[in-house]
Structure formats: structure tokens, C-alpha cells
RONU-85329 format. One record per residue (C-alpha): residue in three letters; residue number from 1; x, y, z. Coordinates in pm, 1 decimal, padded with zeros to 6 digits, always signed. Layout:
+------+-----+----------+----------+----------+
: rest :  nr :       xx :       yy :       zz :
+------+-----+----------+----------+----------+
:  ala : NUM :        X :        Y :        Z :
...
+------+-----+----------+----------+----------+
REM end
This chain:
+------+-----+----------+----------+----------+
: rest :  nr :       xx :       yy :       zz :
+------+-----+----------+----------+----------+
:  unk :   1 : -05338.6 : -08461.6 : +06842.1 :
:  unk :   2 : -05380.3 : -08837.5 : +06860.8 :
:  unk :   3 : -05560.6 : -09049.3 : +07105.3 :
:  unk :   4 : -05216.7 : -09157.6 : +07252.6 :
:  unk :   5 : -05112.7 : -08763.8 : +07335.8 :
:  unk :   6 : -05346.0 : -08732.0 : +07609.3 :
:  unk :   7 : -05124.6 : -08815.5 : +07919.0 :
:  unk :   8 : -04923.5 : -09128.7 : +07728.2 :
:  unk :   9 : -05209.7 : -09374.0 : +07733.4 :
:  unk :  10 : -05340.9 : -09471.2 : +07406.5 :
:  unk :  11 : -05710.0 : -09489.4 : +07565.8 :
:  unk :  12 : -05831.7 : -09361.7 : +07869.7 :
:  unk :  13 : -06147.6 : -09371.0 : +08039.7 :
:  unk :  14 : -06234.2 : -08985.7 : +08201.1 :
:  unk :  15 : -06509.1 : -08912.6 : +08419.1 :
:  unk :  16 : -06662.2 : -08559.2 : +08369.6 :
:  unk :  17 : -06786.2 : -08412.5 : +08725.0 :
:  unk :  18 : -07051.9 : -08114.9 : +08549.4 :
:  unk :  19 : -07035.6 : -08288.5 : +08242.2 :
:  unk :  20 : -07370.0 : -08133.4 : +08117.9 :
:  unk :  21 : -07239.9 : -07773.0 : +08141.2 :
:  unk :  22 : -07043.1 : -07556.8 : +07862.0 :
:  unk :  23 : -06735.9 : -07653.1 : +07941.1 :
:  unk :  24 : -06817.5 : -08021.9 : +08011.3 :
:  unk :  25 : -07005.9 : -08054.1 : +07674.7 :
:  unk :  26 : -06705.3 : -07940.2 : +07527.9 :
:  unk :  27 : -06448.5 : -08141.8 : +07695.3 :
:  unk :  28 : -06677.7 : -08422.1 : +07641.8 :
:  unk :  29 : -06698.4 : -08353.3 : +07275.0 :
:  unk :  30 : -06259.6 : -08357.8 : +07244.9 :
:  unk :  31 : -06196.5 : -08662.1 : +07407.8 :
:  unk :  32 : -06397.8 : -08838.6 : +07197.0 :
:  unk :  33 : -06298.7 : -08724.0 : +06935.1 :
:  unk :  34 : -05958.4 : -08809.3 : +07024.7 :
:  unk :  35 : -06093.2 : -09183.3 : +07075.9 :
:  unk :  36 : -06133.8 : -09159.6 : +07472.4 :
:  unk :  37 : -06393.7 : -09274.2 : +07651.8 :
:  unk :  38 : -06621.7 : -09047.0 : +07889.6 :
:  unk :  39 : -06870.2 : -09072.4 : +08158.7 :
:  unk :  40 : -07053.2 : -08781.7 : +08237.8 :
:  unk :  41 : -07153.1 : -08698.4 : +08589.2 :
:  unk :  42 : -07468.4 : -08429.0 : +08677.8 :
:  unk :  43 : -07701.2 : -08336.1 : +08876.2 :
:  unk :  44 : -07922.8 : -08220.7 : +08489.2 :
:  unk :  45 : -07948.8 : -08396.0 : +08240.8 :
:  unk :  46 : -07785.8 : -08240.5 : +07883.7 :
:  unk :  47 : -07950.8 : -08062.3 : +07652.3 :
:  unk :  48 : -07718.9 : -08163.3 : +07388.5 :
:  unk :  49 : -07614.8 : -08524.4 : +07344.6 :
:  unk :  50 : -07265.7 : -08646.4 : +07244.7 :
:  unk :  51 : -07250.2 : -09013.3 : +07065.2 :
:  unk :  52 : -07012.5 : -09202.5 : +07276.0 :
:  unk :  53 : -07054.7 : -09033.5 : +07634.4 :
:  unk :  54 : -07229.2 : -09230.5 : +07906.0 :
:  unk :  55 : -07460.9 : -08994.6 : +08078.6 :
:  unk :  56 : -07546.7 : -09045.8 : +08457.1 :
:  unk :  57 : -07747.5 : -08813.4 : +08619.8 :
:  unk :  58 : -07609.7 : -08800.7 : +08927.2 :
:  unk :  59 : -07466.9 : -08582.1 : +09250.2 :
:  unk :  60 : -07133.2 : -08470.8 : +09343.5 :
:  unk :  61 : -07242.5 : -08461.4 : +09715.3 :
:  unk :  62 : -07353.8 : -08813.7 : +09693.9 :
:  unk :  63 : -07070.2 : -09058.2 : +09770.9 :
:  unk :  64 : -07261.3 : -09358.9 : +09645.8 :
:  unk :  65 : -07299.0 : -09216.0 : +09295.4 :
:  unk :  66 : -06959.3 : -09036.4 : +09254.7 :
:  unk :  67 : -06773.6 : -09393.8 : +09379.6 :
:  unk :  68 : -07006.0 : -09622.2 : +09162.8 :
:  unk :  69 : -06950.2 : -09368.0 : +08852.1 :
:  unk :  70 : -06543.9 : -09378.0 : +08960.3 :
:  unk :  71 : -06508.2 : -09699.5 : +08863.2 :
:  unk :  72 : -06277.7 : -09763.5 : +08583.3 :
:  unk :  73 : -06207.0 : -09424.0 : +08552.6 :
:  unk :  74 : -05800.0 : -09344.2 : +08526.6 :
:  unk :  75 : -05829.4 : -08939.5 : +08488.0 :
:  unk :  76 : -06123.8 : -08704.1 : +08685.5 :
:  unk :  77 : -06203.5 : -08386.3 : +08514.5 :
:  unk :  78 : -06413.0 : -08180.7 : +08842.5 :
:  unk :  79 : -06583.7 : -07923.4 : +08705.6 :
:  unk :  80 : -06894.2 : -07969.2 : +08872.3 :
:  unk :  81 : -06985.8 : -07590.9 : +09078.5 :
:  unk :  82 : -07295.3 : -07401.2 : +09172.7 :
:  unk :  83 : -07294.8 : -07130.8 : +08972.4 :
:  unk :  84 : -07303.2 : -06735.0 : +09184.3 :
:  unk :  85 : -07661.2 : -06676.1 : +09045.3 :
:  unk :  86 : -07766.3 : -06894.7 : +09257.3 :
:  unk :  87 : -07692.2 : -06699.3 : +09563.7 :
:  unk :  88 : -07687.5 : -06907.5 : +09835.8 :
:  unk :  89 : -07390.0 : -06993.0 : +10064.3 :
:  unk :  90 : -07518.7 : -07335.9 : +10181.9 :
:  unk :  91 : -07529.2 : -07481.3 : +09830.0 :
:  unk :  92 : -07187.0 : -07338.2 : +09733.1 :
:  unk :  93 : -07005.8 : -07477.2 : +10033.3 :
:  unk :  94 : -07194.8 : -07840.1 : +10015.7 :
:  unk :  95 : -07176.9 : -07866.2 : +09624.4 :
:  unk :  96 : -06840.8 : -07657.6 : +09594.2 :
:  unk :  97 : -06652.2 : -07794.5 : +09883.5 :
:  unk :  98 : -06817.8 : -08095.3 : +10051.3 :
:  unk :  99 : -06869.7 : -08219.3 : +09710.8 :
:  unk : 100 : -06520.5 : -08162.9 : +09579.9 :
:  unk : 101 : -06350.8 : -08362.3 : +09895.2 :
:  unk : 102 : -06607.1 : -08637.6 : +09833.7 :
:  unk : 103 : -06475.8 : -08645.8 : +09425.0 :
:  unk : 104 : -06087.2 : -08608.6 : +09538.6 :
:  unk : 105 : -06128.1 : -08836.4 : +09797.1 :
:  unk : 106 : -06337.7 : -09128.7 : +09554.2 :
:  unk : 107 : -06076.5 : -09022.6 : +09286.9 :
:  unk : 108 : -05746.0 : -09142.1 : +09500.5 :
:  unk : 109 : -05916.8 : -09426.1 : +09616.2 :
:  unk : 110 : -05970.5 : -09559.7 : +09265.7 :
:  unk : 111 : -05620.9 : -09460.2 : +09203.3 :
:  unk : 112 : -05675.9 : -09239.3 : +08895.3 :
:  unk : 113 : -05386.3 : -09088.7 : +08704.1 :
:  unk : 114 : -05437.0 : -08732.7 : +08725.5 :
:  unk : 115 : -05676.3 : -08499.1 : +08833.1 :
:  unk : 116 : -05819.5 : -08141.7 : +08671.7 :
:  unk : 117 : -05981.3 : -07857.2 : +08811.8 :
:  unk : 118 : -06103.6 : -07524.9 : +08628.1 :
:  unk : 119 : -06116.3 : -07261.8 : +08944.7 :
:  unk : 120 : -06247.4 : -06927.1 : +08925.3 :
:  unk : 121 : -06159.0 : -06583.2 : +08888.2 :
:  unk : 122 : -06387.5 : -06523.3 : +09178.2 :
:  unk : 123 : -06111.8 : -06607.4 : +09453.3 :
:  unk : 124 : -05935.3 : -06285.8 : +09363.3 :
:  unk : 125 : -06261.1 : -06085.3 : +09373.4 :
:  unk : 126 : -06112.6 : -05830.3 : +09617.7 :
:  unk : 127 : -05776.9 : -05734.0 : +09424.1 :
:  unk : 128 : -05695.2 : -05406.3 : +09378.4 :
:  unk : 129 : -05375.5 : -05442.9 : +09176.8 :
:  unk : 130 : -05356.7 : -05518.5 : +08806.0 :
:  unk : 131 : -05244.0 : -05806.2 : +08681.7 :
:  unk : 132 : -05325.5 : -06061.0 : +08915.5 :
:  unk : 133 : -05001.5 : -06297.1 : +08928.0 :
:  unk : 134 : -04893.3 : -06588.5 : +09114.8 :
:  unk : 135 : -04735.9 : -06388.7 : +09428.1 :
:  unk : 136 : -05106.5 : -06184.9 : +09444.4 :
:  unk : 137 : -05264.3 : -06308.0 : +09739.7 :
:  unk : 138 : -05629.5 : -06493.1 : +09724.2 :
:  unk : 139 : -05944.8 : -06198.3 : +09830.1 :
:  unk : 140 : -06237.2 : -06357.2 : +09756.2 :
:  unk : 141 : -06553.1 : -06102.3 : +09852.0 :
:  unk : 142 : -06866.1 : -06323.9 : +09874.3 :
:  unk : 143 : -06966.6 : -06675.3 : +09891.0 :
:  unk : 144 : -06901.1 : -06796.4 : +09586.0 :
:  unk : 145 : -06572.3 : -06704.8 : +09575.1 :
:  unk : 146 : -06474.1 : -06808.8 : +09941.3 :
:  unk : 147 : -06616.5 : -07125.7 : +09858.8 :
:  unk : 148 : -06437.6 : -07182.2 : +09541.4 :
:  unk : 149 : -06097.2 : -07102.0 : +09717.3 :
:  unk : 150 : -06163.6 : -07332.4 : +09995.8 :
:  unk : 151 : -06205.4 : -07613.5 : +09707.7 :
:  unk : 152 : -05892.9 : -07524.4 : +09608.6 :
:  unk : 153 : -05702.8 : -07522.6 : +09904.6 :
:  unk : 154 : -05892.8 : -07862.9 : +09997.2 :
:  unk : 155 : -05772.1 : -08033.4 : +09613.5 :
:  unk : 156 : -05450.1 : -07927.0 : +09639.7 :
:  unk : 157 : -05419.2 : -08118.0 : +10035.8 :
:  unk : 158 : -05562.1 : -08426.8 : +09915.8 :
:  unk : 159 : -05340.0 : -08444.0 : +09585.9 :
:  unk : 160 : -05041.5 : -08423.2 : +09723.1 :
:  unk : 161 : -05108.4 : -08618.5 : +10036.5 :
:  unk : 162 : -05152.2 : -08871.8 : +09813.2 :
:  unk : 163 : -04863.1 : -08770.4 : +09523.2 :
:  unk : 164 : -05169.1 : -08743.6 : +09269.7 :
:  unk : 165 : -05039.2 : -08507.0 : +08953.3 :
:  unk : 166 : -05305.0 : -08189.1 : +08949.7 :
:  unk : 167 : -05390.0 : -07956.1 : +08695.8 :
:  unk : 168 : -05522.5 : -07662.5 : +08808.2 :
:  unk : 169 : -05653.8 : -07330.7 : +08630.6 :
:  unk : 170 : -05821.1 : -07043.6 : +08716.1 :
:  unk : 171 : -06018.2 : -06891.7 : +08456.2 :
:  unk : 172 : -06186.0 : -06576.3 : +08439.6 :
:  unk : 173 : -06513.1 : -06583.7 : +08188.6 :
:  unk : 174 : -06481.4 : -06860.5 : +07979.3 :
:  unk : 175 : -06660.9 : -06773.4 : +07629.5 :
:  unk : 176 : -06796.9 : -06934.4 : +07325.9 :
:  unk : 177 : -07056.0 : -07036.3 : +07073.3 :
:  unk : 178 : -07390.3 : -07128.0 : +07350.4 :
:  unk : 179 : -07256.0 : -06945.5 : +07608.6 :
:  unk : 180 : -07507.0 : -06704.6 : +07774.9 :
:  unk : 181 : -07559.2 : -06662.5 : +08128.0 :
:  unk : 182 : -07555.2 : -06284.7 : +08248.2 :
:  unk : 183 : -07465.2 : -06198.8 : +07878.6 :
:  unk : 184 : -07814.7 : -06271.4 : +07763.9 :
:  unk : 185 : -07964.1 : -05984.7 : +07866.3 :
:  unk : 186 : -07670.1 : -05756.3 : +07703.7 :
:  unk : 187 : -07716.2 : -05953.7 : +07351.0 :
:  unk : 188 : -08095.0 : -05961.7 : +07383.6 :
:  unk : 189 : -08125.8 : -05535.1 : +07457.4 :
:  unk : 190 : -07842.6 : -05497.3 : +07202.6 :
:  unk : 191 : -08028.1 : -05666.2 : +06944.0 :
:  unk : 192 : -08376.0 : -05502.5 : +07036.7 :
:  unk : 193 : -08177.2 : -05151.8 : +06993.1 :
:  unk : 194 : -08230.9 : -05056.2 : +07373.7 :
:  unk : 195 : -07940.8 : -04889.0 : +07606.4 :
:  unk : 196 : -07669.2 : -05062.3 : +07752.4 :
:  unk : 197 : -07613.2 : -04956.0 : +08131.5 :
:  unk : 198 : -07285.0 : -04959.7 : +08234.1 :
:  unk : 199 : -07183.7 : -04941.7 : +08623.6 :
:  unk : 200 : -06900.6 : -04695.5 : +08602.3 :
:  unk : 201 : -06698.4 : -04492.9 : +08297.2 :
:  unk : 202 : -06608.9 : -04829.5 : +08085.1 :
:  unk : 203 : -06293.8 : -04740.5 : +08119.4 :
:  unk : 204 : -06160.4 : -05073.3 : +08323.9 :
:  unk : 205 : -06021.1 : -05392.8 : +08134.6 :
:  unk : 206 : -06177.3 : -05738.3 : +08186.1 :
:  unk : 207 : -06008.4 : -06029.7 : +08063.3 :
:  unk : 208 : -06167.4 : -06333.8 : +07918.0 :
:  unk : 209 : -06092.0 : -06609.9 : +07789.0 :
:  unk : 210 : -06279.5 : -06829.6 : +07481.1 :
:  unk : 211 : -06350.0 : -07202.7 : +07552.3 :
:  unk : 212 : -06106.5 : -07341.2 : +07262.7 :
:  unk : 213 : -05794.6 : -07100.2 : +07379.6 :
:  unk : 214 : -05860.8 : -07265.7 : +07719.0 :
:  unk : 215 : -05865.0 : -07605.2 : +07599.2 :
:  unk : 216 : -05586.4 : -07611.4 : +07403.4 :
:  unk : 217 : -05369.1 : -07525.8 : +07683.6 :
:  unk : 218 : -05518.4 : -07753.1 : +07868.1 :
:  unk : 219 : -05445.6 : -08070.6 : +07640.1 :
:  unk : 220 : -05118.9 : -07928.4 : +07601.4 :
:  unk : 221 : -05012.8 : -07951.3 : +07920.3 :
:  unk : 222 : -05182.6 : -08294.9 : +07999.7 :
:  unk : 223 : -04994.4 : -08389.8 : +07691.7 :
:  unk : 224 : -04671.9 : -08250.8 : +07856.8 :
:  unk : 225 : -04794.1 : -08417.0 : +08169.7 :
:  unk : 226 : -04640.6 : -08108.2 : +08348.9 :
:  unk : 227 : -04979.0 : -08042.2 : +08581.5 :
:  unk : 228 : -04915.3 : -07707.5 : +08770.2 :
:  unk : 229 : -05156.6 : -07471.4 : +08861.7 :
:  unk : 230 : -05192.2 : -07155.0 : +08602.5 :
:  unk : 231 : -05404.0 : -06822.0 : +08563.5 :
:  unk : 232 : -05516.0 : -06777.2 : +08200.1 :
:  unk : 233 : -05645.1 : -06526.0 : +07985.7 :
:  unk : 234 : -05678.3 : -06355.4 : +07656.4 :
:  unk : 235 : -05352.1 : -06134.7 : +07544.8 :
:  unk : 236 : -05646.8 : -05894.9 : +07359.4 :
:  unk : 237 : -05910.5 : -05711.4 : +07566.6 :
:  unk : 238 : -05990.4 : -05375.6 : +07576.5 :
:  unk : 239 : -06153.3 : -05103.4 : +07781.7 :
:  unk : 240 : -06544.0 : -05246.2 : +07853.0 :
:  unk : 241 : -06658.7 : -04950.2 : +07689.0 :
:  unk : 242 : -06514.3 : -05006.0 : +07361.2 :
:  unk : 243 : -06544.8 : -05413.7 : +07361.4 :
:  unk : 244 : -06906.5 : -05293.0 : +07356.1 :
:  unk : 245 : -06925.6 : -04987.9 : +07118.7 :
:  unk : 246 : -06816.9 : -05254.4 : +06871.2 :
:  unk : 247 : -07044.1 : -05537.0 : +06964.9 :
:  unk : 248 : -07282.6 : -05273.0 : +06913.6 :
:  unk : 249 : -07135.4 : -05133.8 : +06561.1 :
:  unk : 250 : -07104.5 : -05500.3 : +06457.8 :
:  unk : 251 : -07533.2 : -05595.1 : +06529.6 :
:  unk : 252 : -07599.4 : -05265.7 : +06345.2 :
:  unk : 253 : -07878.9 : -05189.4 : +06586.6 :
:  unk : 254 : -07926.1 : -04802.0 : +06730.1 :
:  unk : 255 : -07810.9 : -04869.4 : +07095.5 :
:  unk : 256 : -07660.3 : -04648.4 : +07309.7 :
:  unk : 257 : -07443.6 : -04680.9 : +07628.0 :
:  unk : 258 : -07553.1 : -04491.8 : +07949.6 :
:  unk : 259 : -07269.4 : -04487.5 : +08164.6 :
:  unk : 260 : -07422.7 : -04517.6 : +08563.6 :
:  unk : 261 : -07170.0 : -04364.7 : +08816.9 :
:  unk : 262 : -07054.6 : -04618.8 : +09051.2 :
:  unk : 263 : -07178.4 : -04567.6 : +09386.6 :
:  unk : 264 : -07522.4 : -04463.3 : +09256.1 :
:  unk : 265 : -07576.7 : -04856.8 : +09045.3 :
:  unk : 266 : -07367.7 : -05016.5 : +09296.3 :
:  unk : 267 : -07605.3 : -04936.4 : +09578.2 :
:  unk : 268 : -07914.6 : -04953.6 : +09375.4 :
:  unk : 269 : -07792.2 : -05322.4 : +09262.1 :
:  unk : 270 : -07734.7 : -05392.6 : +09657.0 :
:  unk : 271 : -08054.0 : -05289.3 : +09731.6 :
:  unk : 272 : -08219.1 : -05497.6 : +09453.4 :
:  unk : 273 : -08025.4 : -05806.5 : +09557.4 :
:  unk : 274 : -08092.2 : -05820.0 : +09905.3 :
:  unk : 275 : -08474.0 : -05861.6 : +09802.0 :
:  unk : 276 : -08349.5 : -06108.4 : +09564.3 :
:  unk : 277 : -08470.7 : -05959.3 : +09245.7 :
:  unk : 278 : -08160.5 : -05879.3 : +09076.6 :
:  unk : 279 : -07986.5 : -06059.1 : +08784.0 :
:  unk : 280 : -07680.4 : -06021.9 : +08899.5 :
:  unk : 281 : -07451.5 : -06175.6 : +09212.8 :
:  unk : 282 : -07282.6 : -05948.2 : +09446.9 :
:  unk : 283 : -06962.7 : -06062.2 : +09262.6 :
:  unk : 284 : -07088.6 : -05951.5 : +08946.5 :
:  unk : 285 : -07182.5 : -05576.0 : +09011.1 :
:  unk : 286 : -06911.4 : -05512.2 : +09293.0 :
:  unk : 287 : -06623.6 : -05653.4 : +09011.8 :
:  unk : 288 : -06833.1 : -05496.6 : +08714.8 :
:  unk : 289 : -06647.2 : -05145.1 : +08721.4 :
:  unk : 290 : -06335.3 : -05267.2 : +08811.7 :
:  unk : 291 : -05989.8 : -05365.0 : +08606.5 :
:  unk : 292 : -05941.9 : -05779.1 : +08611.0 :
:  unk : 293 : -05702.8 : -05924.3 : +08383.7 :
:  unk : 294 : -05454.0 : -06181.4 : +08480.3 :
:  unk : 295 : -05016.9 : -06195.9 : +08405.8 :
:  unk : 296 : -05038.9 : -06472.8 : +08178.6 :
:  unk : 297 : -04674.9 : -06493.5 : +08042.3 :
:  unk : 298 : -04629.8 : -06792.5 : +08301.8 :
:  unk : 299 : -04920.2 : -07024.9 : +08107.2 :
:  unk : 300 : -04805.0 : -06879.0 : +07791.3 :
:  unk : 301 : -04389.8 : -07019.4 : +07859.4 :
:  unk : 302 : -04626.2 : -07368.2 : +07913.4 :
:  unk : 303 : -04771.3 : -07360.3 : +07582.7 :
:  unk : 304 : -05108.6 : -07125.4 : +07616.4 :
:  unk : 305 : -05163.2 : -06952.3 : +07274.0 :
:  unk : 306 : -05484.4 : -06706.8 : +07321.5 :
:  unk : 307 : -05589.2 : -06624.6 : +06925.6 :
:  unk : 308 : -05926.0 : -06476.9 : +07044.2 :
:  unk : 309 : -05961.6 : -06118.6 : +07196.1 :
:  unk : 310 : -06251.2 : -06015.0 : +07401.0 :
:  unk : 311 : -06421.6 : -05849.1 : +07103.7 :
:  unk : 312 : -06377.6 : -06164.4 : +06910.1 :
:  unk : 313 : -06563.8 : -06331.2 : +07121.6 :
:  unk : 314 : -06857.9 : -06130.9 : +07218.6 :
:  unk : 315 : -06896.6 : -06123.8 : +06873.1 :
:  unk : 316 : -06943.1 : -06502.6 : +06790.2 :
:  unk : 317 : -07143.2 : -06535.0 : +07123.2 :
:  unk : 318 : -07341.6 : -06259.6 : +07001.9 :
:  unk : 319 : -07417.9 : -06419.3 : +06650.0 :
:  unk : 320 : -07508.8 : -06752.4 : +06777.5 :
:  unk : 321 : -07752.1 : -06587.9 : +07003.0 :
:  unk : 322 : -07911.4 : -06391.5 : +06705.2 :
:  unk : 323 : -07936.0 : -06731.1 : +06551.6 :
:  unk : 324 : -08059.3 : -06920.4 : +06848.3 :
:  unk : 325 : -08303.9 : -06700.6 : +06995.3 :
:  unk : 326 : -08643.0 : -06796.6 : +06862.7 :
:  unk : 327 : -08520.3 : -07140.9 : +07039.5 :
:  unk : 328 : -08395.8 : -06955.4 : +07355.8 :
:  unk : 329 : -08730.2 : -06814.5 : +07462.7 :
:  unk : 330 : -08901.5 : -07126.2 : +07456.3 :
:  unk : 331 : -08632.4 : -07376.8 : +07607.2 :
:  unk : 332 : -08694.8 : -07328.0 : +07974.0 :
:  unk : 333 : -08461.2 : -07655.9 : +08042.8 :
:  unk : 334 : -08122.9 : -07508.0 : +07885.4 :
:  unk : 335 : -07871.2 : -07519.0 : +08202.0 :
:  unk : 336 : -07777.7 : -07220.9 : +08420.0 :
:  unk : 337 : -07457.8 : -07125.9 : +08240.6 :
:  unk : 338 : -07611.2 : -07150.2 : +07911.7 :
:  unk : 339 : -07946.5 : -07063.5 : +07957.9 :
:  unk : 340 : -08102.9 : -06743.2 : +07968.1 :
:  unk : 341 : -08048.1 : -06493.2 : +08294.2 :
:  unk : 342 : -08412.1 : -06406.4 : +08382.7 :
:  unk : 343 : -08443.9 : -06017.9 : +08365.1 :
:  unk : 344 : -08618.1 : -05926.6 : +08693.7 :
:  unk : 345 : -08574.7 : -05565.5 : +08832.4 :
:  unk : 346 : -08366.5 : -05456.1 : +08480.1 :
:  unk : 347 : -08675.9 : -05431.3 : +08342.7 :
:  unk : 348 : -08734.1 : -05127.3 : +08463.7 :
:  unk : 349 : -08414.2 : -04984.6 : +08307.5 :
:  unk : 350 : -08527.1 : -05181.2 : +07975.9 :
:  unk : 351 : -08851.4 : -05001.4 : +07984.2 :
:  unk : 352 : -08712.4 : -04701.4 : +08005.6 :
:  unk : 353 : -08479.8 : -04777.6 : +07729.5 :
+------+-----+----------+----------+----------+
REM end
């Protein structure tokens, strides 16, 4: 794909809202190597830096900084978010909401020529029905979720109020090389031969998606310039249980998987987080047990191509983490989505393991 693919302009200059993250590291990384130029906007500072991307450490909430940093700037890429484990509804709605109609807002005033936004599965957190598709009504069931649909709903107003093309995607968990989160402690007992605890049988399907499958469709349809708003997945994922009886077969390591029935972890994990030592959001271990895979066929008639499975990629995430570790435990400044999930009250279970 050449520079000039990207939207018909032979160079454009993007600005990155949660540019420091996974997924903005990686977009970062593409456009320049396509021969665009970047600004990255957040609130951290990277832990990685890309030749070529001007870094500005700066909030979404704060007008000042997101209209200063909007100069010059012809296409907005907002994937700044709090992430769920943080667990508070004031910081979702100000950073997820307030600080998405102050980006949209800067963006059309600075007259960009598109805008992007990568949603979340968490709007459809309630659903009982399998696939999702685009007639399935939003159900978010917490904060995080309420908040991202309420970004959504507030992009799409301002874009077409002001006839500004938007592409926008939900995606459920986006995976690849230096992505950890929650999935650190599952690749750290794994690898230390402990028991997995599952919440439930294993029997339920959850869809994922890895970070190159997602991009790919994503230059594809800027390169299009068809916008939309799509719901993408993998086209491979299996029952939970056997994703992990592999991950497990492939590390070689003697762990087991304890299967928890529902109601029984569920409550304990409700307990746990309302004195805020759990690991895990309210989204996480009510969704956990549960089927969640999107209809794709729509993104894939627009070009999406998924080549990874879910196995696939639990497996690379797994061996980067086996070669990253020693690193891992003492970087305390890696960022939230690639960083470590601090154990707490699972290590109880882990002793027991």
C-alpha cells in the first residue's frame, strides 16, 4: 500500500488521540511507514518510541491541548479511553465522553478529512443472542460500557451535523505481540504450571480479534474511503475451554483447568470487587461465561480478511510474554493495556494452585 492509498492524499498529517497505547503504537508505526506524518496525543508518555512521531503528552479533556495539537492535522484517529480496570464511572464519562465531544468538536473546527473511532464490545455487554449484528440493539451493563456507547452516539451527532466522513468499529479484544492486560495473569499461572479457573463449563465462544486483521480492514476501507460503522471479529474461535487446553498443550507446562460453576465465582468475584480487590471489572466476570462473537459477513463484503483464530493468537501473545517476562516484572511504567494486571485477591486461588 503506498503513501497515496490512505484516503487519496499523497501525505497526510494524523493526530493519534491514545497514541501511547497498543493500538496507537501500532497505528503510529503504519502510517509512517506508509510516509505519513503523526502526532501522538496522551495523557503517558510511551514506552516504546517510533522515529518520526511527535509525542505530546497531553489530555483529551483539555481543550487547550487537543486544539493546539489539532493544528495541521487533516485526519483524527480517537482512540484515547479509560480502560474498565479502572473502575470508576467519573473518569469514564469525563475521559470517554466529555473528552470525545471536546476531540470531535476541535476536529470539525480544524476541518479535518475524516474521522476514526475503535468502540467497544462493551456496549453490547447485556446480549443474550448470538451473533451480535447490526439490527441487535445496544445493552451495555456497567460503566464502561454505558459510557463508551454514549461516545458513540455523541461522534456519530457531531459528524454528521457537520457532513464529516466517520469510520467507526467496534471491536471485541483486540490481540497481539505486547498485549497483556487481564491476560497476564492467565500466561503467567500457565507458565508457572498452576490451575486455570474458569467461571462456568468453557463451553461459550468469545471472539477476538488480532491487531493486524483489524488494521488491515481498517486501511482498506480508508483506502476505499467508504467510512461506515462495522462489528469485527475473527472467523476462527472456539469453545474457551479448548482455546485454552491448547494454549496449555502448546507451553508444555502441567496445568490444569478447574471449571468454577457460575453463580458460585460470579458472586465471589462481586463480592471481591465491591472491596476493590479484584482483577477483574464487573464487565469482565459477568461476560466471562457467556457466548460473544459478532456476524461479521457485513465487514467481510467491505474487505475484512481475519487470517488469525483465537488460538493463534493466544499463542503468539503467550510466547512474547515467555520472552518478555524477566522485563515485565520490573517495568512498573508499561501502560494499562499492556502492562501487567496486578493479582490481588487471585492469589488466594494461585496459592492454592
Amino acid at each position: 500500500m503506498k503513501s497515496s492509498d490512505i484516503a487519496g492524499i499523497e501525505i497526510m498529517h494524523h493526530l493519534i488521540t491514545g497514541g501511547a497505547g497498543f493500538l496507537g503504537r501500532y497505528l503510529s508505526k503504519r502510517l509512517i511507514d506508509l510516509g505519513h506524518s503523526v502526532t501522538s496525543l496522551d495523557l503517558v508518555s510511551p514506552t516504546e518510541i517510533i522515529p518520526g512521531v511527535k509525542e505530546v503528552q497531553g489530555d483529551v479533556t483539555d481543550r487547550h491541548s487537543v486544539r493546539e495539537n489539532m493544528r495541521g492535522v487533516q485526519a483524527v484517529h480517537h482512540l484515547a479511553a479509560a480502560n474498565p480496570i479502572l473502575k470508576s464511572k467519573s473518569i469514564f464519562h469525563r475521559v470517554n465522553v466529555e473528552g470525545s465531544k471536546i476531540v470531535l468538536e476541535e476536529a470539525v473546527n480544524a476541518s479535518v478529512s475524516y474521522i476514526t473511532y475503535i468502540s467497544s464490545s462493551s456496549v453490547f455487554g447485556g446480549a443474550n443472542e448470538f451473533p451480535i449484528t447490526s439490527q441487535t440493539p445496544p445493552c451495555p451493563i456497567e460503566p464502561y460500557g454505558i459510557s463508551k456507547l454514549a461516545a458513540e452516539c455523541l461522534i456519530r451527532t457531531l459528524c454528521n451535523q457537520a457532513k464529516l466522513p466517520l469510520l467507526m468499529i467496534r471491536a471485541p479484544t483486540v490481540m497481539g505481540q505486547g498485549r497483556l492486560g487481564i491476560f497476564y495473569i492467565l500466561f503467567k499461572w500457565i507458565s508457572e504450571g498452576r490451575n486455570i479457573y474458569l467461571i462456568g463449563p468453557g463451553k461459550n465462544k468469545i471472539q477476538m480479534i488480532h491487531v493486524k486483521d483489524l488494521f488491515d480492514f481498517y486501511f482498506s476501507i480508508l483506502n476505499k474511503q467508504t467510512y461506515g460503522e462495522f462489528q469485527i471479529g475473527a472467523l476462527d474461535f472456539k469453545p474457551l475451554y479448548e482455546s485454552i487446553s491448547t494454549l496449555i498443550h502448546h507451553a508444555g507446562t502441567p496445568s490444569k483447568i478447574i471449571c468454577i460453576p457460575v453463580g458460585i465465582s460470579t458472586s465471589i468475584l462481586k463480592f471481591l470487587d465491591s472491596l476493590g480487590i479484584s482483577p477483574l471489572s464487573r464487565y469482565h466476570y459477568l461476560s466471562f461465561s457467556k457466548d460473544f462473537y459478532f456476524d461479521i459477513s457485513p465487514a467481510i463484503s467491505k474487505g475484512l480478511h481475519p487470517h488469525y483464530s483465537n488460538e493463534d493468537m493466544l499463542i503468539e501473545c503467550y510466547n512474547w510474554f515467555q520472552l518478555n517476562k524477566k522485563q515485565l516484572r520490573s517495568n512498573s511504567t508499561l501502560l494499562l493495556n499492556n502492562q501487567p494486571i496486578q493479582e490481588k485477591s487471585l492469589n488466594i486461588l494461585k496459592w492454592l494452585s
